[in-house]
C-alpha distance (Angstrom), angle and dihedral (degrees) to the residues before:
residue distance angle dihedral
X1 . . .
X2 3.75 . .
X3 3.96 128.7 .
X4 3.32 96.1 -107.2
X5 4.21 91.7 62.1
X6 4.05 84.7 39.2
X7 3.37 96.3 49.7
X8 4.39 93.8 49.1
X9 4.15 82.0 52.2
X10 3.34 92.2 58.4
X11 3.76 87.5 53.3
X12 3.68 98.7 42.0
X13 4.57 83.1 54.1
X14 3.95 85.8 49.6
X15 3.58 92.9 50.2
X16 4.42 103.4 36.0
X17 4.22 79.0 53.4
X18 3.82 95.1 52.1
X19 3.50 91.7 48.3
X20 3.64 95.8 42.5
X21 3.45 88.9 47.6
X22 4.25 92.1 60.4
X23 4.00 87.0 55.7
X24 4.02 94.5 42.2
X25 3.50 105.2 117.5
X26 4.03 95.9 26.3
X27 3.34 96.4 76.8
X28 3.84 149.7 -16.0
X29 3.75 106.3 -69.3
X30 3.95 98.3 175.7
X31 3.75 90.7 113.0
X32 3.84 94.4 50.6
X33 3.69 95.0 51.8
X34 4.07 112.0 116.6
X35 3.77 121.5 -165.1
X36 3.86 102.8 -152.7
X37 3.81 99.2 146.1
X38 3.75 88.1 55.1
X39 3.70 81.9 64.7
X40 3.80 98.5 51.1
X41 3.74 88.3 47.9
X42 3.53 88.5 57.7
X43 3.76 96.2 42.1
X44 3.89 90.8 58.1
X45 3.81 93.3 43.3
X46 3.53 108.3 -100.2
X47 3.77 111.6 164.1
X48 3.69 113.0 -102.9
X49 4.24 111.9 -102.5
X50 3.48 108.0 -105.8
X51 4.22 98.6 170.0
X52 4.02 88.9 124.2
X53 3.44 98.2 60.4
X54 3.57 93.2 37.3
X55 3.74 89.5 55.2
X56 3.75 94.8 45.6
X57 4.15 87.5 49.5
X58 3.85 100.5 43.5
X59 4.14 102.8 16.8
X60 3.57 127.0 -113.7
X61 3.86 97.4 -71.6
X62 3.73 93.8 55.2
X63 3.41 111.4 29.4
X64 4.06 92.8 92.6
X65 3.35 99.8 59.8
X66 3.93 100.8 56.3
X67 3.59 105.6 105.1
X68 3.57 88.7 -136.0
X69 3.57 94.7 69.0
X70 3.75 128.7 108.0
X71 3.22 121.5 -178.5
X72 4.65 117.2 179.7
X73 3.88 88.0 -158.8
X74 3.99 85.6 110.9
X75 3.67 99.2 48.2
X76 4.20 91.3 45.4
X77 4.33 84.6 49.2
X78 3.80 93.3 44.1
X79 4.19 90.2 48.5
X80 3.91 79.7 51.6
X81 3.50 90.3 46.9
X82 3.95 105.6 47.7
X83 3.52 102.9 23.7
X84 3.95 100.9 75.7
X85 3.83 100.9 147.4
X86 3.66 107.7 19.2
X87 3.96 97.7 -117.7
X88 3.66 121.1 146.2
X89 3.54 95.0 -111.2
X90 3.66 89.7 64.3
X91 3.79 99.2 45.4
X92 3.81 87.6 47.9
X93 3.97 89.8 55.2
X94 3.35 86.5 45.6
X95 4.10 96.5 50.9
X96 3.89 86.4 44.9
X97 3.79 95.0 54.8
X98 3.85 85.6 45.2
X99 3.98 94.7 55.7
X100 3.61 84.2 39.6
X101 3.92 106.8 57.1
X102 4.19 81.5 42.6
X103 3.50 92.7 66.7
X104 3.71 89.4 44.5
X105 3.79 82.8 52.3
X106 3.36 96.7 53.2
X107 3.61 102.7 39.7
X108 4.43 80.7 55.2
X109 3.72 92.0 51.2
X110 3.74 94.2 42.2
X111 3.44 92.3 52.5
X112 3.85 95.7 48.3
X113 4.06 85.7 49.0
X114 4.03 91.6 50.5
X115 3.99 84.0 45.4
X116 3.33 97.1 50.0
X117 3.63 99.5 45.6
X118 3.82 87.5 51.3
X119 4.06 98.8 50.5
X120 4.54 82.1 40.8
């Protein structure tokens, strides 16, 4: 999928919330609610969140500090965050600090694989 088509996602999200947020209140709106980010987090490779099942496996005290946790809250409070008016300069920040915090991610998680498999 190209930037361009990740980019007018990002925009449709900002927009579904804002109107679901002028009916919030008024009526149930569970059935309405779309999930497009989570599909631009998976396009660029962001590891799926598994905090659930981590908190069901370690409990809810725990759970965090597994190493094999991931958790998307950040990147669904930084959208909230940055993207203010829905423009596609904001959504293109936003998809550039997305590609960048998964190379930090990756660099982290390569380095504790290339550590690991020294010290094993």
């Amino acid at each position: 999928m190209n930037e361009e088509m990740l980019i007018k996602l990002l925009q449709i999200q900002f927009e579904h919330e804002r109107k679901l947020a002028e009916f919030a209140g008024k009526m149930n709106l569970d059935y309405f609610e779309v999930d497009l980010l989570g599909v631009v987090l998976d396009v660029v490779g962001v590891p799926a969140d598994n905090s659930l099942e981590q908190m069901g496996k370690y409990g809810y005290d725990n759970w965090l500090d597994r190493p094999e946790t991931f958790s998307r809250l950040w990147y669904y409070e930084a959208f909230q965050r940055q993207v203010v008016s829905g423009t596609a300069e904001e959504c293109q920040a936003y998809l550039e600090m997305i590609k960048e915090t998964r190379i930090a991610y990756y660099l982290v998680e390569l380095d504790a694989h290339q550590w690991l498999a020294m010290a094993g």
